[in-house]
C-alpha positions in Angstrom: 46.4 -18.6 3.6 48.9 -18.8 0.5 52.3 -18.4 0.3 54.3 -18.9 -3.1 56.8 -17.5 -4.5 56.5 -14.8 -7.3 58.7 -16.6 -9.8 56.5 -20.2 -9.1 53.5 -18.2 -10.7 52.9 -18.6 -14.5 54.3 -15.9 -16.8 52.3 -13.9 -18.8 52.3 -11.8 -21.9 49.6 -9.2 -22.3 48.2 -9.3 -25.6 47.1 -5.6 -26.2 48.1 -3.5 -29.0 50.7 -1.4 -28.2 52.9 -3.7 -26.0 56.9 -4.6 -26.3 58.8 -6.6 -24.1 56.5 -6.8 -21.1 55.8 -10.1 -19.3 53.0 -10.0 -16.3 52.2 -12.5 -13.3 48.9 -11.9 -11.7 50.6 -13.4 -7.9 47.2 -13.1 -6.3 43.9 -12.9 -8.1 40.5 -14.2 -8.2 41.6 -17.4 -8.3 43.5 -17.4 -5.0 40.3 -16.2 -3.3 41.2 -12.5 -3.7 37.7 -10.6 -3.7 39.0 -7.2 -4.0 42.8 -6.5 -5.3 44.8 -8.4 -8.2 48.7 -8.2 -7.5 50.8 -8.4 -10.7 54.4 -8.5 -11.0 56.0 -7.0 -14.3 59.3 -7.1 -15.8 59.7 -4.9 -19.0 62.8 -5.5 -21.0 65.4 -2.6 -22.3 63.2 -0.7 -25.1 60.1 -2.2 -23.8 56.4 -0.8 -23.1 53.0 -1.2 -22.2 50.5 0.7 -24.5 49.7 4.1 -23.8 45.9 3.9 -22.5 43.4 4.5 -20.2 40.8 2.6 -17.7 38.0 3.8 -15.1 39.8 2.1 -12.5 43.6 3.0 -10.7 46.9 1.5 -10.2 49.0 1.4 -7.3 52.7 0.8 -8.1 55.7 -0.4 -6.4 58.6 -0.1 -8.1 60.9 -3.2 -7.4 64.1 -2.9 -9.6 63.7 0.9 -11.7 64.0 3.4 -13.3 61.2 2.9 -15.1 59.4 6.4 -17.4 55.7 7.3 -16.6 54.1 8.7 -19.2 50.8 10.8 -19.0 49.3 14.1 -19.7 51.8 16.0 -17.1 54.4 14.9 -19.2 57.0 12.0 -18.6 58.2 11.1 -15.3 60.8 8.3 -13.6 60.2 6.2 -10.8 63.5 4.1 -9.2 63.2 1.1 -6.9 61.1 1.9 -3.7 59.0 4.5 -5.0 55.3 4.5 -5.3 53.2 5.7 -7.8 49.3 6.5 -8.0 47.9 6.5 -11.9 44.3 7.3 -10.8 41.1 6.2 -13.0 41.1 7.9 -16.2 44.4 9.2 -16.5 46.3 8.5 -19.7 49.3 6.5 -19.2 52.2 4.4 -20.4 55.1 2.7 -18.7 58.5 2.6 -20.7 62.1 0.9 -19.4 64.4 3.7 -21.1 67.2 2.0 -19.3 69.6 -1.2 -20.7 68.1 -3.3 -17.9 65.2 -5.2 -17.3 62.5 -2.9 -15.0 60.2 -5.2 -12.5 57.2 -2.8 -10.9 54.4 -4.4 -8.2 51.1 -3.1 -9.4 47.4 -2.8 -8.0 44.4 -3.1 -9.4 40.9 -4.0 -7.8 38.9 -7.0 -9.1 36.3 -5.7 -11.6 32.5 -6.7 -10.5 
């Protein structure tokens, strides 16, 4: 068993095209001994975004401190702290703090084999 805290764990900055003001912390991961799930942690700063893309696999989000914009093909949609959003495979999305605050999400993706 682990237990840390979430701010103990290395920050991150993704590197894709497309993203502003976003830092990620992969809290459990391969390297932990997860076989299935990676937990992230992101904070996205006022005016920030990730890229607006698309994967095979899906996200399961848990929003911590909000409102945070969804974009996707049904348009754009916000999320405040304690909800939940599904982004299934293949959907088309983008996260975006609108807000003058930072935005800090939980978010789910399996390990890809």
């Amino acid at each position: 068993m682990i237990i840390q805290h979430y701010k103990d764990v290395e920050e991150m900055i993704p590197q894709e095209s497309g993203v502003n003001g976003v830092k990620m912390r992969r809290v459990i991961a391969e390297k932990e001994g997860a076989e299935n799930f990676v937990m992230r942690v992101f904070e996205i700063e006022a005016g920030g975004n990730t890229p607006l893309h698309t994967h095979d696999w899906e996200h399961e989000v848990f929003v911590l401190k909000g409102p945070i914009v969804i974009v996707s093909s049904e348009g754009k949609k916000t999320a405040k702290n304690g909800d939940v959003v599904f982004v299934p495979g293949g959907e088309e999305h983008q996260f975006r703090n609108e807000s003058d605050e930072v935005v800090e999400f939980i978010c789910l993706i399996p390990i890809k084999k």
